[in-house]
C-alpha positions in Angstrom: -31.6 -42.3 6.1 -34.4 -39.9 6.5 -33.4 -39.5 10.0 -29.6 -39.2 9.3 -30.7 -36.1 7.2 -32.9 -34.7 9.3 -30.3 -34.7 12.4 -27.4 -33.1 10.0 -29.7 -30.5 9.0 -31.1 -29.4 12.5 -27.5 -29.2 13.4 -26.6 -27.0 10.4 -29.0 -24.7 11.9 -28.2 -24.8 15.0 -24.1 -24.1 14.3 -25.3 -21.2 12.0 -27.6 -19.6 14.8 -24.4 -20.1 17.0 -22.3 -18.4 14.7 -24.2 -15.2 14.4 -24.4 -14.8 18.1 -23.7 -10.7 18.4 -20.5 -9.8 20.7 -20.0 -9.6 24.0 -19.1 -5.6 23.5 -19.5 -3.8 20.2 -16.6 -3.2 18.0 -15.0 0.7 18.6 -15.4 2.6 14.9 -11.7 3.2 13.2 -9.7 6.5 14.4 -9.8 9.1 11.3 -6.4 9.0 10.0 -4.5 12.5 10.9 -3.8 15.0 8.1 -0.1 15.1 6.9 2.0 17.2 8.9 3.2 20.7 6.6 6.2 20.0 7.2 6.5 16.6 5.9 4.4 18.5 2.8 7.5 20.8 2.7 9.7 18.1 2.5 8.4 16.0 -0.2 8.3 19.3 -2.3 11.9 20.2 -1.4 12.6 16.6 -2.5 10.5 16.9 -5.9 12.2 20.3 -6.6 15.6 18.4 -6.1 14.5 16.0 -8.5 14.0 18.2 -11.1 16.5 20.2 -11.2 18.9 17.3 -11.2 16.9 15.7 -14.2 17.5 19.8 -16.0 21.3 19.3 -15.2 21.8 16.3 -16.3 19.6 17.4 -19.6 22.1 20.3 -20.0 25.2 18.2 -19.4 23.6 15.8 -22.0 23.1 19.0 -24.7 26.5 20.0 -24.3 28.0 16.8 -24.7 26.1 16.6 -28.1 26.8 19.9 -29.3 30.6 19.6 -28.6 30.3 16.7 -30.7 29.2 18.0 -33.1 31.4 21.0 -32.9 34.3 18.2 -33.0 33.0 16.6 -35.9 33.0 19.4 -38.3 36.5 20.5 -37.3 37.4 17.0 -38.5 35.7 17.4 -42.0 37.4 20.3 -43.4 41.0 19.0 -41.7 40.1 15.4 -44.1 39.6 17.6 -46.7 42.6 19.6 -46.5 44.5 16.4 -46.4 43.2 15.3 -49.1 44.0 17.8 -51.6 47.4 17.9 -50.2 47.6 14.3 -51.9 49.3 14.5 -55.3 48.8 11.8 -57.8 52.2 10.7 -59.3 52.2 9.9 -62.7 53.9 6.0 -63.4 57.4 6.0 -64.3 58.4 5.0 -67.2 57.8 1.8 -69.0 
């Protein structure tokens, strides 16, 4: 048994020593990465500006749409209103 161990650890070593063996050339460091062009820059702030003014647009279609509501709402009141004292109450006829 003792010799069973031994032999498994002498080749534990010697598969570890094989596996740090340094390479046959050394590894080339990573290119820096380029800068962004400008005009990709330009591009993505053209796109952002776009962005915003459709998100405004939309925000002013949005206000309108409320307001006109609103506008359309109290038209309505005073029209129930009117209508309503147009009603006459009829006394019952005769018993």
């Amino acid at each position: 048994m003792n010799k069973l161990l031994a032999t498994l650890i002498a080749g534990f070593f010697a598969a570890g020593a094989f596996a740090q063996a340094t390479p046959a050339k050394p590894a080339t460091p990573a290119v820096a990465a380029t800068p962004a062009a400008p005009a990709q820059a330009d591009a993505k702030a053209e796109v952002k500006a776009d962005a915003k003014a459709a998100k405004e647009e939309k925000k002013a279609q949005k206000k309108a749409a409320k307001e006109a509501k609103k506008d359309a709402k109290a038209d309505a009141k005073p029209e129930v209103k009117a209508e309503g004292a147009k009603v006459e109450k009829k006394a019952p006829e005769g018993k």
